[in-house]
C-alpha atoms as a printed R data frame, in Angstrom:
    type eleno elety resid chain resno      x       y       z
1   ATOM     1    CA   UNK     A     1 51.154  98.847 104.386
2   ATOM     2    CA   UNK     A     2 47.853  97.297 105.179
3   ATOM     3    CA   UNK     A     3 48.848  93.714 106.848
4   ATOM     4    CA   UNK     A     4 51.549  93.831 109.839
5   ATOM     5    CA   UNK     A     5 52.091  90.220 111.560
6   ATOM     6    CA   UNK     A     6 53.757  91.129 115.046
7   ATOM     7    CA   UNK     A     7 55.125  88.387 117.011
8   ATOM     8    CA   UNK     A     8 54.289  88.797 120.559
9   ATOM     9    CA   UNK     A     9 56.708  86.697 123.598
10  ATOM    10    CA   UNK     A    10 55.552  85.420 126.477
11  ATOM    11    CA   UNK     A    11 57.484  85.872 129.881
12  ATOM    12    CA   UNK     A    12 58.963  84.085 133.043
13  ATOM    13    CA   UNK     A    13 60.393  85.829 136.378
14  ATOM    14    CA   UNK     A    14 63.956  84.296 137.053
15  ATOM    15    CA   UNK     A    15 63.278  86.062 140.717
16  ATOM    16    CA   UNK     A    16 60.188  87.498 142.079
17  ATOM    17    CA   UNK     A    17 60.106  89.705 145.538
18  ATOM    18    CA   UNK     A    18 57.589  91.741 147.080
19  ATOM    19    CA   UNK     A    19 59.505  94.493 149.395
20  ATOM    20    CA   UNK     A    20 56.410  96.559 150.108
21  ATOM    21    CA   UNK     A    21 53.094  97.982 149.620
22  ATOM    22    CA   UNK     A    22 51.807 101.173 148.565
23  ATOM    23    CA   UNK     A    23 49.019 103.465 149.611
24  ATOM    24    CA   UNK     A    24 46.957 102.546 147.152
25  ATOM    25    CA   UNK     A    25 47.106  98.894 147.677
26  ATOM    26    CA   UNK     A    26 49.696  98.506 144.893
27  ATOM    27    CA   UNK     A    27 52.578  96.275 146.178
28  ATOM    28    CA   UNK     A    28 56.176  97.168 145.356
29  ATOM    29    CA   UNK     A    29 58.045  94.561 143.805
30  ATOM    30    CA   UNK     A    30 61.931  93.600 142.902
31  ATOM    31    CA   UNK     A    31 61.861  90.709 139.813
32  ATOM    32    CA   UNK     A    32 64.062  89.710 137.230
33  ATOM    33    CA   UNK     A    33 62.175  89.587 133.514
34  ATOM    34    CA   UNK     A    34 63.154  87.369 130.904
35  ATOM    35    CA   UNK     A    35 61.265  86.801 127.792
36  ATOM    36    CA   UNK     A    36 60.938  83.167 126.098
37  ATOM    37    CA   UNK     A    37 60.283  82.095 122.678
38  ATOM    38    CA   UNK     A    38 57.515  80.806 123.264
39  ATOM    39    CA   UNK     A    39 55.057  83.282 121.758
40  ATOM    40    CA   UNK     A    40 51.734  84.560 120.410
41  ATOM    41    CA   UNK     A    41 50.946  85.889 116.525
42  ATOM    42    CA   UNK     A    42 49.024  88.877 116.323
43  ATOM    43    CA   UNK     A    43 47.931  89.999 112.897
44  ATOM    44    CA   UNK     A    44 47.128  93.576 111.816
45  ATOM    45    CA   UNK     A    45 45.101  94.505 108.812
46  ATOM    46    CA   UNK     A    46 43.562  97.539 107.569
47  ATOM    47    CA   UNK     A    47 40.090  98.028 106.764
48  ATOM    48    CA   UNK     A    48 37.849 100.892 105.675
49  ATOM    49    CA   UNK     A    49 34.974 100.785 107.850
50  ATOM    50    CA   UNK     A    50 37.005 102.953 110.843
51  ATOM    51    CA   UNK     A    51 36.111 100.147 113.411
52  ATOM    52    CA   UNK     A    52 38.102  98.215 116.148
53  ATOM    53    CA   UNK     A    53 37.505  94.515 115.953
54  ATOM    54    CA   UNK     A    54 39.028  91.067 117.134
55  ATOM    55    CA   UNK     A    55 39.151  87.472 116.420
56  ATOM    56    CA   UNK     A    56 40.902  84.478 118.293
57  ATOM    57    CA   UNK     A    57 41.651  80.894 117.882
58  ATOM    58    CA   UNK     A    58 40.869  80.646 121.938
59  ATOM    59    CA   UNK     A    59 37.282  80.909 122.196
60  ATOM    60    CA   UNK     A    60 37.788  81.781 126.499
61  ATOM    61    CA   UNK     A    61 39.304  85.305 125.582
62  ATOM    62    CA   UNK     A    62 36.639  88.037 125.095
63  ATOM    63    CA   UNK     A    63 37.196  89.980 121.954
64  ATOM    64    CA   UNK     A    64 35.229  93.326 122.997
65  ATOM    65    CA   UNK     A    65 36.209  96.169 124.697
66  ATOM    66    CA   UNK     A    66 38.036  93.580 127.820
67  ATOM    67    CA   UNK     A    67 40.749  92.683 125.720
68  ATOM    68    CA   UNK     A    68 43.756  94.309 126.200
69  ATOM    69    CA   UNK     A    69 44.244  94.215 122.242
70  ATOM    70    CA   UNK     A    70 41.405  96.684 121.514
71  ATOM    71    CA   UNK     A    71 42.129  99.054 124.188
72  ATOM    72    CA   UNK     A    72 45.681  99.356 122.441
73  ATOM    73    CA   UNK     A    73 44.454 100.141 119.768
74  ATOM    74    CA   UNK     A    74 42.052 102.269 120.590
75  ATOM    75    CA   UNK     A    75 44.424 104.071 122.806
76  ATOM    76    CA   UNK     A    76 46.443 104.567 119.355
77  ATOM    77    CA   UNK     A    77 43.675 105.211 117.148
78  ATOM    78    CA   UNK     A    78 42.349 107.633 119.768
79  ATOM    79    CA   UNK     A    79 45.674 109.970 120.304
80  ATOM    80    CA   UNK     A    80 46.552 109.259 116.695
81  ATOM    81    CA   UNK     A    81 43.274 109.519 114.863
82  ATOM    82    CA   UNK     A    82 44.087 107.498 111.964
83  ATOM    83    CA   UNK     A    83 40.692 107.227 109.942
84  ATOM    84    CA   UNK     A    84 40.869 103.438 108.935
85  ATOM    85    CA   UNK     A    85 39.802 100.938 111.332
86  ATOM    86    CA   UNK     A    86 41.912  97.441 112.414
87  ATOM    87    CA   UNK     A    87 40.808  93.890 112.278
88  ATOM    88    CA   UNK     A    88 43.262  92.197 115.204
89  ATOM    89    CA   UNK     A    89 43.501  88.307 114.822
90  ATOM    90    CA   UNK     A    90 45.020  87.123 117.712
91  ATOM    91    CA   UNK     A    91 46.772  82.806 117.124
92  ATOM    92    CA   UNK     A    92 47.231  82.565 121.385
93  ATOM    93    CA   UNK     A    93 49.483  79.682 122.273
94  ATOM    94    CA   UNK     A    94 50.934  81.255 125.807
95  ATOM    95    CA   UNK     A    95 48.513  79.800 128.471
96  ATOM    96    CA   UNK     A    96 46.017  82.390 130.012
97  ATOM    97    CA   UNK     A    97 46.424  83.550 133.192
98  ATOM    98    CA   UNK     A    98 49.588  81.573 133.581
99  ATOM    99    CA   UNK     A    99 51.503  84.392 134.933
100 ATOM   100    CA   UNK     A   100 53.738  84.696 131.652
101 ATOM   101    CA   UNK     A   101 52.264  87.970 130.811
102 ATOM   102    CA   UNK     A   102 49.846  86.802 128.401
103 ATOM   103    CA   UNK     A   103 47.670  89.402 127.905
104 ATOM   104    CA   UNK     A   104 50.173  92.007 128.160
105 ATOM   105    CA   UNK     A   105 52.665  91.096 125.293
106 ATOM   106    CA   UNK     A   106 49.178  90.976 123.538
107 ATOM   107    CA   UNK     A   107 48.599  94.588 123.879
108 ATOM   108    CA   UNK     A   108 52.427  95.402 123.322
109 ATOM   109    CA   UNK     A   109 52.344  93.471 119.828
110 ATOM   110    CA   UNK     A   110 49.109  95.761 118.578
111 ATOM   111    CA   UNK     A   111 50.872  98.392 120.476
112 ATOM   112    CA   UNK     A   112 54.271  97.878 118.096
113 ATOM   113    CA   UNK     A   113 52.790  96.481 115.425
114 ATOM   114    CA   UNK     A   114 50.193  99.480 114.581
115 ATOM   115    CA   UNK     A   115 53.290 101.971 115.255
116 ATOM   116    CA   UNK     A   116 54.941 100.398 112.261
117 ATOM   117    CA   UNK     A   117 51.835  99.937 110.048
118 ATOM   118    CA   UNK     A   118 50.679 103.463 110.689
119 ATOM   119    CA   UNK     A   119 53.946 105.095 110.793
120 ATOM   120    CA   UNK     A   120 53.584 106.731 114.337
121 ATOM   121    CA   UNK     A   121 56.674 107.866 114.913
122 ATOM   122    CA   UNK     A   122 57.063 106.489 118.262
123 ATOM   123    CA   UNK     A   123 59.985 105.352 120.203
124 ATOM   124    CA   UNK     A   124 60.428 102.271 122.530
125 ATOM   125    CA   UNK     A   125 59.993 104.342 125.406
126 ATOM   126    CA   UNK     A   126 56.819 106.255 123.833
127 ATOM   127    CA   UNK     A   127 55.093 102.968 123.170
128 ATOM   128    CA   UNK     A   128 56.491 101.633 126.961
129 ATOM   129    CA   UNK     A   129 54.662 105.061 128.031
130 ATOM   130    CA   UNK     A   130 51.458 104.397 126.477
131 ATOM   131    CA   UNK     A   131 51.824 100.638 127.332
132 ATOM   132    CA   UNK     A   132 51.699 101.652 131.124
133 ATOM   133    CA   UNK     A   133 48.685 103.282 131.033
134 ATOM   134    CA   UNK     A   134 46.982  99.855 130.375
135 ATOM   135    CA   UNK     A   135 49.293  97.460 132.637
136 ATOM   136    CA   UNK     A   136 52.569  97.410 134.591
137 ATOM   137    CA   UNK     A   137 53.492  94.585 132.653
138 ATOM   138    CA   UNK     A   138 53.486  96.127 129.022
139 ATOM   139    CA   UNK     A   139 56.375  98.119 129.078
140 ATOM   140    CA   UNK     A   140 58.441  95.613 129.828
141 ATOM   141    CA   UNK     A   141 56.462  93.354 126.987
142 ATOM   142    CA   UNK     A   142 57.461  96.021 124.750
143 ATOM   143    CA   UNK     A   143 61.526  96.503 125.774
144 ATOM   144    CA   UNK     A   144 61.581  92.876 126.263
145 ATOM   145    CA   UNK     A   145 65.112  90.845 127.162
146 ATOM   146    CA   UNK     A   146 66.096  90.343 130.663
147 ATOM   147    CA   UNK     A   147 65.576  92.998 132.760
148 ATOM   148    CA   UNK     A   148 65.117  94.175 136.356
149 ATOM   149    CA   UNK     A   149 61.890  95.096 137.392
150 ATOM   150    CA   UNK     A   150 61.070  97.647 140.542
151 ATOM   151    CA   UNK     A   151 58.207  99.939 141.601
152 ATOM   152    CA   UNK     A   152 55.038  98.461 141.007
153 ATOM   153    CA   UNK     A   153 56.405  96.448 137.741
154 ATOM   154    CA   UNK     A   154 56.913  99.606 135.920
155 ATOM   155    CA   UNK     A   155 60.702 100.760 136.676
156 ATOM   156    CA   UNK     A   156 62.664  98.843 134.282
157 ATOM   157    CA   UNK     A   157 66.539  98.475 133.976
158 ATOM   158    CA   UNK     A   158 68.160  96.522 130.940
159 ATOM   159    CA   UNK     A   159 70.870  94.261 132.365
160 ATOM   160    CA   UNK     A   160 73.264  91.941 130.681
161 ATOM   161    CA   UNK     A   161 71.121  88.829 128.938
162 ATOM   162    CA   UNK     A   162 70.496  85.549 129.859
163 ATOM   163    CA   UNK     A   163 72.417  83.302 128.803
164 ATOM   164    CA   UNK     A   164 70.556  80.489 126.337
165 ATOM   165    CA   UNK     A   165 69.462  77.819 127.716
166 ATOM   166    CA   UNK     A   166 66.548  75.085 127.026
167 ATOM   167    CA   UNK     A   167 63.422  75.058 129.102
168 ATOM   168    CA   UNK     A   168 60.036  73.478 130.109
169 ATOM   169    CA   UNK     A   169 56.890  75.034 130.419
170 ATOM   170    CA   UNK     A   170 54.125  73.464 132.575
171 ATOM   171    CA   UNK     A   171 50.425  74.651 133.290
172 ATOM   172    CA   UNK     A   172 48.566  72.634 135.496
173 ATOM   173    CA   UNK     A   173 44.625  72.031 134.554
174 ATOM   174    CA   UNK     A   174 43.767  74.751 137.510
175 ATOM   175    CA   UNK     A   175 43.880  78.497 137.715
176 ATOM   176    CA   UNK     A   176 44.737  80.744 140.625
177 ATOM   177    CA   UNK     A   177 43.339  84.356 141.414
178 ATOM   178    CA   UNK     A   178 46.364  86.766 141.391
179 ATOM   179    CA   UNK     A   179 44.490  88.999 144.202
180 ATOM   180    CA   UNK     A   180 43.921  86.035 146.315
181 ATOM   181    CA   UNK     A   181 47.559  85.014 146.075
182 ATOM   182    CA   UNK     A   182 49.269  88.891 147.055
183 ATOM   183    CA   UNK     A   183 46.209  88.678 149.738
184 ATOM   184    CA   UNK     A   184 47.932  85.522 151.018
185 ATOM   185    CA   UNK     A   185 51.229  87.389 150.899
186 ATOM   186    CA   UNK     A   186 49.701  89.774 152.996
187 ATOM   187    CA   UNK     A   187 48.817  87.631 155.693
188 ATOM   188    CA   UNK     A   188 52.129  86.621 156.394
189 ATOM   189    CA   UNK     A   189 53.981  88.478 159.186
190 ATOM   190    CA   UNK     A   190 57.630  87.451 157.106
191 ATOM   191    CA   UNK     A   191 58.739  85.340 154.451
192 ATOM   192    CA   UNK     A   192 62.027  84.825 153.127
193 ATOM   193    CA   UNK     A   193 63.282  87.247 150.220
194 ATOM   194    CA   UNK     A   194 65.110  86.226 147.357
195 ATOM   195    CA   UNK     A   195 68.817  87.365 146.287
196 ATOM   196    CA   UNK     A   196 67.979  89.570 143.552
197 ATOM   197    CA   UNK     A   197 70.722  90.845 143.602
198 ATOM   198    CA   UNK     A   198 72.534  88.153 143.707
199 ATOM   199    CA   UNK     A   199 70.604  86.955 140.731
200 ATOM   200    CA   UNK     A   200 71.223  90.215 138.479
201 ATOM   201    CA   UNK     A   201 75.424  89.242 139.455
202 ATOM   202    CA   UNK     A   202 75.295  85.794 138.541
203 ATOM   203    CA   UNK     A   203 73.490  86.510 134.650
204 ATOM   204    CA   UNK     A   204 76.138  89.061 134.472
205 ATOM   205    CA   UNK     A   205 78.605  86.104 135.013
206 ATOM   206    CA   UNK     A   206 76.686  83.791 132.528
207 ATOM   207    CA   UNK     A   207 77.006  80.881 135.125
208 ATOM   208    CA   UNK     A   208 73.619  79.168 134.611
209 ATOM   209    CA   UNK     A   209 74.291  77.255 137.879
210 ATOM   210    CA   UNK     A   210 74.538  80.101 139.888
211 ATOM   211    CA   UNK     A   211 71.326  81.853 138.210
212 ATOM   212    CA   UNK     A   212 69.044  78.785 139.151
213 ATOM   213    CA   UNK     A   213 70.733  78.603 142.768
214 ATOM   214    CA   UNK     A   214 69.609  82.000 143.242
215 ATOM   215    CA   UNK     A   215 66.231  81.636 141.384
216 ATOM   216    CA   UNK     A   216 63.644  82.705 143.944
217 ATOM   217    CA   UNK     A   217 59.649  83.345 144.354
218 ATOM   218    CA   UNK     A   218 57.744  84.748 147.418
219 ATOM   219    CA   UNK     A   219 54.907  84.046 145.700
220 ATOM   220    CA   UNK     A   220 54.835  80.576 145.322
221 ATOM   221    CA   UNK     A   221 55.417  80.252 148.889
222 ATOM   222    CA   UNK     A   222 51.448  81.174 149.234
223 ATOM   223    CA   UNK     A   223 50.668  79.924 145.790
224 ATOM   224    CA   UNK     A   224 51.952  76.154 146.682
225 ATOM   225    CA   UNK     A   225 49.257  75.287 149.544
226 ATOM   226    CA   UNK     A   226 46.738  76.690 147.502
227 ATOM   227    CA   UNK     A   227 47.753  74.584 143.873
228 ATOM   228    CA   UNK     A   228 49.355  71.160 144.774
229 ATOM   229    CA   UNK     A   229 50.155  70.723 141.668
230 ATOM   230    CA   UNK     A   230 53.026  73.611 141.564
231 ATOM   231    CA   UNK     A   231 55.052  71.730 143.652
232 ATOM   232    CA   UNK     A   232 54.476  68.602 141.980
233 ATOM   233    CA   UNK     A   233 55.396  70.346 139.153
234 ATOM   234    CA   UNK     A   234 58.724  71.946 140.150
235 ATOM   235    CA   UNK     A   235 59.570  68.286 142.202
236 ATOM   236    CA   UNK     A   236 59.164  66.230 138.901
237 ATOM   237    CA   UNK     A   237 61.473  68.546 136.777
238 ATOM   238    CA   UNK     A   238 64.024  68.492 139.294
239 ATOM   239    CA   UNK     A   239 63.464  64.754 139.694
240 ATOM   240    CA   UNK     A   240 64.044  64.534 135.581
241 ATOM   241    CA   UNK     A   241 67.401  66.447 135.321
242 ATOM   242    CA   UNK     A   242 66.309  70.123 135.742
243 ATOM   243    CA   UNK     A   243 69.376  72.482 136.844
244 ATOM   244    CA   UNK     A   244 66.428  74.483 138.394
245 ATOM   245    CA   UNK     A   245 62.479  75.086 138.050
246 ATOM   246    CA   UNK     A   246 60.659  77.280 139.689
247 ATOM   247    CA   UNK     A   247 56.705  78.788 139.227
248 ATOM   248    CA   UNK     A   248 56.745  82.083 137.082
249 ATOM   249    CA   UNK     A   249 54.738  85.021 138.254
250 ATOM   250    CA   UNK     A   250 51.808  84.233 140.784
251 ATOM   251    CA   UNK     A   251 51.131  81.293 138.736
252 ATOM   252    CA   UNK     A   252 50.547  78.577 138.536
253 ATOM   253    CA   UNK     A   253 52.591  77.968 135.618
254 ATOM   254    CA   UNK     A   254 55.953  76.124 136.366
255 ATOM   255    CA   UNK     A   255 59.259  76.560 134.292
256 ATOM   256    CA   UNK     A   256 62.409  74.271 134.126
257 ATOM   257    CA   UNK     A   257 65.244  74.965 132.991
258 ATOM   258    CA   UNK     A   258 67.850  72.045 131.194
259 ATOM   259    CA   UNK     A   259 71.052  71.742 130.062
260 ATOM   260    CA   UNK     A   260 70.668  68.237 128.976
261 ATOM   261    CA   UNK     A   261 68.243  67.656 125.609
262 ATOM   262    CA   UNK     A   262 67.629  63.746 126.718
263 ATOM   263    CA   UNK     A   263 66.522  64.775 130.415
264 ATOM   264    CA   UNK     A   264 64.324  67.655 128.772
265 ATOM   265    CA   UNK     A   265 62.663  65.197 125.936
266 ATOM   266    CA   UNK     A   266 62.521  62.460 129.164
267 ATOM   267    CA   UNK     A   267 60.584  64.726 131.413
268 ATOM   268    CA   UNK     A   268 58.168  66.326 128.664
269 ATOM   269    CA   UNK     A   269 57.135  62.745 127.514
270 ATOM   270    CA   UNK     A   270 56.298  61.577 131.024
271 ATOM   271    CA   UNK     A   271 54.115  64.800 132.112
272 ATOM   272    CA   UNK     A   272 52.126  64.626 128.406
273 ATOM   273    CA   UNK     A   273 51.781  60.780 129.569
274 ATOM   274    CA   UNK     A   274 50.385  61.673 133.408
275 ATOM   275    CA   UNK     A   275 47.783  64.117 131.786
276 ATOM   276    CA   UNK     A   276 49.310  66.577 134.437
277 ATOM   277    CA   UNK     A   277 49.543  69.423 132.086
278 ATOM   278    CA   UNK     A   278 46.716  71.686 130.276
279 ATOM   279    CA   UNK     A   279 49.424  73.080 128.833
280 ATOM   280    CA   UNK     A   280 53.366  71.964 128.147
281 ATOM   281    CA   UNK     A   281 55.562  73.176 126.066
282 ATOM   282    CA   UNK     A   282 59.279  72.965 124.992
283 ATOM   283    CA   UNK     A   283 61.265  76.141 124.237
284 ATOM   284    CA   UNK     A   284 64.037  78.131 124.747
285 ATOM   285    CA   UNK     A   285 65.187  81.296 126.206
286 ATOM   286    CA   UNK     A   286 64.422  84.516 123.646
287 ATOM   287    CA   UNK     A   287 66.420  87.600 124.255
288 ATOM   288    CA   UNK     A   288 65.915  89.105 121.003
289 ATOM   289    CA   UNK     A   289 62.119  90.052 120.328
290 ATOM   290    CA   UNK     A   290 62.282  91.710 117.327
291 ATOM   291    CA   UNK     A   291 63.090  88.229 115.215
């Protein structure tokens, strides 16, 4: 096999706590995972000359040694010490630093995808080992589904999927700085925690009312003040027929969730209109990743 085409999903937190902080300045988190359809193509090919290289259709990402793509596949090509080299083309279409785990389910793809084209031998949890040492968020870009997430992001439980439902995404034309949001976090003496818990309960019961009641962020708390346009977001989605919206990750990316086609169609055509998106999309819940 010398072409492998890997699909790779992006992500959305259904809840999203922070319970603690380590000694090391990592903070300890409680989230629920779930991966969309929405996704990225990362294609594979074999080539003679024994070198790592990259190309993108986004000309922001770097395509050297930064990208998360070559350092899986060095990490693979390192441990593994296959002789021929691997030209990764990488189509993006999840918005960068969105907080859908962009980057991550990158790595995870070349991660998966060279596994199969070299015949590795590995496992889901040996590629969700090697994933970790490159980001808390790969593993769980490799297992994929809905899952709980504790420790640092890297303690993963498989719990009963989502059920399927349609959904908006929504990037405003602004970017926030994940360290400057936690660091806001930090400043707070309390904030209120979500039911995650609660959360995990109600996808078990497949009531997609209950799941957005108990949808929760502690992040966007901090995020909010800092990117209007979250809340303006999450208020217009609502305002168009959402059963419940809420910003993914540490943002600023804002999801929506609809059980109504017309209200979804309605409320995409008036945010392309506004110009209040750099990026919107229209797509569903994916808890099978290996489609």
């Amino acid at each position: 096999m010398n072409k492998h085409v890997e699909k790779a999903y992006g992500k959305i937190n259904l809840g999203l706590d922070v319970i603690g902080r380590r000694g090391d300045g990592y903070h300890l988190v409680k989230m629920i995972m779930q991966t969309v359809a929405l996704h990225d193509v990362v294609t594979l090919e074999k080539v003679s000359d024994g070198k790592i290289s990259m190309t993108t259709n986004d000309a922001t990402l770097p395509v050297d040694e930064d990208n998360l793509c070559i350092k899986a596949a060095n990490l693979l090509k390192e441990e593994f010490g296959f002789l021929e080299g691997v030209k990764i083309h990488l189509e993006k279409n999840i918005p960068v630093a969105a907080g859908m785990a962009g980057g991550s389910t990158d790595a995870a793809a070349v991660l998966k995808g060279l596994n199969h084209m070299f015949q590795l031998g590995l496992d889901t949890r040996g590629l969700m080992e090697r994933g970790l040492r490159l980001g808390t968020d790969i593993p769980y870009c490799i297992m994929g589904g809905t899952a709980l997430s504790e420790g640092i992001g890297e303690e993963l439980t498989e719990i009963s999927p989502m059920p399927e439902v349609s959904l908006l995404i929504a990037k405003p034309p602004v970017n926030v700085s994940t360290g400057k949001v936690y660091g806001a976090l930090d400043a707070l003496t309390s904030y209120e925690h979500p039911d995650i818990d609660g959360m995990v309960k109600a996808i078990e019961e497949k009531d997609i009312s209950k799941i957005c009641d108990k949808m929760g962020n502690v992040l966007a708390d901090v995020t909010m003040p800092m990117v209007p346009e979250v809340k303006e977001l999450r208020d217009t989605m609502v305002d168009y027929g959402a059963i419940g919206a809420m910003m993914t990750g540490s943002g600023p990316t804002v999801f929506g969730f609809f059980e109504d086609e017309t209200a979804l169609e309605n409320c995409y055509e008036f945010l392309k209109k506004k110009n209040h998106c750099e990026r919107l999309y229209k797509t569903a819940i994916q808890n099978d990743i290996d489609e």
